[in-house]
C-alpha positions as a printed Julia matrix, in Angstrom:
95×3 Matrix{Float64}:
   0.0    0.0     0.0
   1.46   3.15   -1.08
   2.3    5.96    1.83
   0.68   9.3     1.95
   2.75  12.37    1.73
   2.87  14.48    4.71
   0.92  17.86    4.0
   3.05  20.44    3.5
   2.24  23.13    6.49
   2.49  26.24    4.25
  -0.51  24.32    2.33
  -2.78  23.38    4.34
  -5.49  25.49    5.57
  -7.6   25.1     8.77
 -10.38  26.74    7.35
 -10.8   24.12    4.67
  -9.89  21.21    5.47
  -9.32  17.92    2.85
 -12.77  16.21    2.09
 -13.18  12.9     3.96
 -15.33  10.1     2.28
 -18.01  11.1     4.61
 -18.44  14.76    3.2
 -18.69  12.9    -0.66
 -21.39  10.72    0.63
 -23.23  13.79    2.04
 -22.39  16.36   -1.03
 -25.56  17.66   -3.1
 -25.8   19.35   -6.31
 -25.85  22.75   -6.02
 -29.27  22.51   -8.19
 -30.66  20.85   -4.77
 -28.85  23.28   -2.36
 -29.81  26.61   -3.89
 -31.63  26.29   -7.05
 -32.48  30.53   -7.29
 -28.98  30.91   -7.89
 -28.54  28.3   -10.3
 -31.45  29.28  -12.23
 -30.46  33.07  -12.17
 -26.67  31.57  -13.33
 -28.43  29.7   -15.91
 -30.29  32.83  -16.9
 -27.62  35.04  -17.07
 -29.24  37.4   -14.36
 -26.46  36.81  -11.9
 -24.27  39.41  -10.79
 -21.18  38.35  -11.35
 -18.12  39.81   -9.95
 -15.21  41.86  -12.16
 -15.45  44.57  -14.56
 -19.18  45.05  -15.51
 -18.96  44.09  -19.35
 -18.95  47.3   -21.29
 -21.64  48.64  -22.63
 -21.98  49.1   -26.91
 -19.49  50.91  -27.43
 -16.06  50.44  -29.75
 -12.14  51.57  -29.21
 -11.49  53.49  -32.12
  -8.0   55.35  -32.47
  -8.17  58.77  -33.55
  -5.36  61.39  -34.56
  -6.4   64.9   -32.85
  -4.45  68.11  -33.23
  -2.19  68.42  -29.7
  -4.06  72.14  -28.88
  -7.88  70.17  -29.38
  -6.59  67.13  -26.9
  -5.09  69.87  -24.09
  -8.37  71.56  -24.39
 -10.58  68.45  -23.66
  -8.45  66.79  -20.94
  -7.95  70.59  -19.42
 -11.98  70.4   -19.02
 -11.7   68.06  -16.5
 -13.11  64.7   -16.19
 -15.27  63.07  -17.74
 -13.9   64.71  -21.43
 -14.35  61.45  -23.36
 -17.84  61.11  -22.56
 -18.37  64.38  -23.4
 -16.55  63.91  -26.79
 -19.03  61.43  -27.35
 -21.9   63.32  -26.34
 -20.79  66.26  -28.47
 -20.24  64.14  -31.25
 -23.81  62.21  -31.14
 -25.88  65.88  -30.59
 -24.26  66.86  -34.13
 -25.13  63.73  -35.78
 -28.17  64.04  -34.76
 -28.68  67.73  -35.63
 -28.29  66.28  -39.31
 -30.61  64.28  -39.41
């Protein structure tokens, strides 16, 4: 019969300790423990955590003059959006 390693202190964690045949035989499926939260996983309704995704919107690369980019960021925070404000109010003025 083949020996078990000694756990290594620096791994082992009190807080979770190693699964004993006991706590397989008394494991659920999460489906049976909390089904809401499956079902809003399943949904896609969860929050999840990270960076919210973004919202429609596309990186573009644009080449300003240097005087029309001090200008914006010199308006304080906050600029880009307002770029892209500015920019939608006159494409909508032409139409």
């Amino acid at each position: 019969m083949k020996k078990r390693a000694k756990p290594d202190p620096y791994k082992t964690d009190d807080e979770n300790p190693e699964w004993t045949a006991a706590d397989f035989r008394r494991a659920r499926p999460a489906r049976e423990i909390v089904p809401h939260i499956v079902k809003a996983y399943e949904a896609g309704t969860l929050r999840v955590r990270g960076r919210p995704k973004s919202s429609q919107k596309t990186a573009v690369s644009l080449r300003l003059d240097n005087d029309i980019v001090a200008a914006l960021r010199a308006s304080g925070e906050g600029w880009q959006t307002r770029v892209n404000d500015a920019l939608r109010d006159m494409i909508n003025a032409r139409t």
